[in-house]
N, C-alpha and C positions, 0 to 999 in steps of 0.2 A: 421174811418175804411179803408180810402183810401189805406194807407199802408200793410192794413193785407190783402187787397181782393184775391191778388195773391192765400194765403192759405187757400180760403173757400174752394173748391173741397178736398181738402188735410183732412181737418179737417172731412167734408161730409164721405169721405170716410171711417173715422174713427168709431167704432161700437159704443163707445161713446156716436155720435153725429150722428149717422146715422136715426134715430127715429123723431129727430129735422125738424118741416116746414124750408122750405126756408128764410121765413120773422123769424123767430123763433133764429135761427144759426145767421142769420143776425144782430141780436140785439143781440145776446151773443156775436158774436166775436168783433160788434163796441164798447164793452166794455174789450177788451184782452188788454195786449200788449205786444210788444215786448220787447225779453230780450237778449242779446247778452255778449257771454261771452269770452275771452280769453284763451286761454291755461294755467289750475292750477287756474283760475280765481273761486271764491267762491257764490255761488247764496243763499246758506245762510247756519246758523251755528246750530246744536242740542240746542233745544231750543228759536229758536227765533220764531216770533208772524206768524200763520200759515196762512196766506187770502186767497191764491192762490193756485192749482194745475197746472202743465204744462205740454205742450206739446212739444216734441223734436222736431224742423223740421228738423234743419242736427245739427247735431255733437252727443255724447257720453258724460254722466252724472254720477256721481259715487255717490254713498248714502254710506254712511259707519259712523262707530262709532271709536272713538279713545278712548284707555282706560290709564289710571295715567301714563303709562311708556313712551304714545306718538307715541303709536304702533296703526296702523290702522285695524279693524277689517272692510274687505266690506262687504255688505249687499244687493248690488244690482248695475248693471251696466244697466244706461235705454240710448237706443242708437234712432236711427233716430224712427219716428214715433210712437215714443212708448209713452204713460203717466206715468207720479207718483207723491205721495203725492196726490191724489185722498183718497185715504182710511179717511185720518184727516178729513172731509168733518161729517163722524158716527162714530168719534171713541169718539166722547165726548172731544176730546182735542183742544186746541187752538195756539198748540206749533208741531212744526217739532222735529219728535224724530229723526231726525239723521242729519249728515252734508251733503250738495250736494258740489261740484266739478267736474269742467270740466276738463272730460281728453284731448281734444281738441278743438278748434275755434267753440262754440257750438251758435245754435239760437235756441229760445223756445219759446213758445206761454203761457202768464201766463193766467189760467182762473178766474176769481176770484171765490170761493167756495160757495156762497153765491146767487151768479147769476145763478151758474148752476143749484143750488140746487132748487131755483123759477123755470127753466125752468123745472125740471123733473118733479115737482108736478104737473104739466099742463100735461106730459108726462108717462104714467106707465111703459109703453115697456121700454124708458129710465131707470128706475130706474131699471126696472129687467135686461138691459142689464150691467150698472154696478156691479149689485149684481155678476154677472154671473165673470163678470170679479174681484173683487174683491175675489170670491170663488177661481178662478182658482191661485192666488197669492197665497191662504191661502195652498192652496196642494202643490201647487212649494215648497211653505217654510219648512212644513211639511214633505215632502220629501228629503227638506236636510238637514234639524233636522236631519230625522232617520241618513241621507247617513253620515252627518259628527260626530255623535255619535257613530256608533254603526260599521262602515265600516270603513279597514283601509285606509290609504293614495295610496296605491295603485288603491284599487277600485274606489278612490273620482275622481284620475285621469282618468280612464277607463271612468268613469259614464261619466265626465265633456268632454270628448271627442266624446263617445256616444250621448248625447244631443246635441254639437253644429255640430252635422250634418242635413246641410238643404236639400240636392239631397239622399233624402236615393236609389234613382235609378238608383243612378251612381255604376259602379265597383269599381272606387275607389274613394270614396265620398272626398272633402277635409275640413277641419274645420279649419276659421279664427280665429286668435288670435287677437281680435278685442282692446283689454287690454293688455298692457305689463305683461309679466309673473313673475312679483312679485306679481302683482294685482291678476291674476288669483290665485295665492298661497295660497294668504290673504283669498280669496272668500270659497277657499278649506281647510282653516285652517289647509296648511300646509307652509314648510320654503320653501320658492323660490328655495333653493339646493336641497331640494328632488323632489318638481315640476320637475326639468332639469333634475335629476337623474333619475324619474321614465321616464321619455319623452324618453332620449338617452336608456334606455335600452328596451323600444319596440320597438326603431329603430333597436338596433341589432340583434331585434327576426325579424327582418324585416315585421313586423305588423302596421308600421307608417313611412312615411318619413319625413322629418322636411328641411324647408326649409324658413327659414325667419319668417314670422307668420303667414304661410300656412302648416298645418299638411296636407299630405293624409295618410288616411285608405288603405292601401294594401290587409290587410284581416281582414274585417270586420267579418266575423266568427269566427276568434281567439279573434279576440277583445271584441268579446260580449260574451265571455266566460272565459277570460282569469280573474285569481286570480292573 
């Protein structure tokens, strides 16, 4: 555990694991380990044996599915602090339903499924805090079922811009492009030229400014209404 101890607070802090005694987290994390990945480096493939869930300490992880043509559909971008692959733990399966890949120099904390799952039945708050967070994935998703069904490409961008605003207090809020914007395309199931296309022409309603892979909101009023 010597090498993990750095990220017990880290972990502590996390809702996860926040329910967890001190001796408790202890014996979970002296059985983790670390997992270090390279840039485009592969943590594993659709279908391979599930043991593990992890934790991002730093870098950005991509989940996505690739279908016969070789075309990448994403499905999720889990970046610093964040978990996934939590879910296989109740879903009855023993296999990763989708591919992971680091979009950059990523470190990750693997749990094993198995252990934590011991540590929750000693814990119930645990297990209701999972649930809690398991529920909250299942609406994210659901909500972009409806948005990428039923909403055209236009709104998928609006939406995807709306949401990644973290200072909703600011005047002019800005929103990282934390993913290259083909990835962001892929995630919006649209083609990377309408992405850019729809981007540059809110810049000329002057509703966004674009500068590298920092969008600002100018007017955030137009933009929460805008078709």
């Amino acid at each position: 555990m010597d090498n993990l101890t750095p990220y017990y607070r880290l972990l502590k802090s996390h809702h996860l694991f926040t329910g967890f005694s001190d001796k408790e987290l202890q014996h979970l994390l002296a059985e983790c380990h670390l997992k270090k990945l390279a840039r485009d480096e592969w943590l594993f493939h659709q279908g391979d044996p599930a043991p593990a869930f992890y934790f991002v300490i730093d870098g950005s992880i991509k989940l996505f599915r690739t279908n016969r043509d070789g075309n990448e559909k994403i499905i999720e971008v889990i970046n610093n602090h964040e978990t996934f692959a939590e879910a296989i733990m109740f879903s009855g399966q023993h296999n990763y339903p989708v591919n992971a890949q680091a979009l950059k120099a990523s470190t990750l904390l693997a749990i094993a499924c198995t252990r934590y799952i011991d540590c929750i039945t000693r814990h119930p708050q645990q297990a209701l805090a999972l649930a809690a967070r398991l529920s909250q994935r299942l609406h994210a998703k659901i909500n972009e079922i409806e948005t990428l069904s039923l909403k055209n490409a236009t709104h998928r961008v609006v939406r995807f811009l709306i949401n990644g605003i973290t200072d909703n207090l600011s005047r002019e809020p800005v929103v990282e492009l934390e993913i290259p914007k083909r990835l962001v395309a892929s995630r919006l199931s649209i083609q990377p030229e309408t992405f850019s296309r729809i981007l540059h022409h809110l810049a000329d309603e002057k509703i966004i400014h674009i500068k590298g892979k920092l969008i600002t909101i100018l007017d955030l009023e137009r933009l929460l209404h805008y078709e």
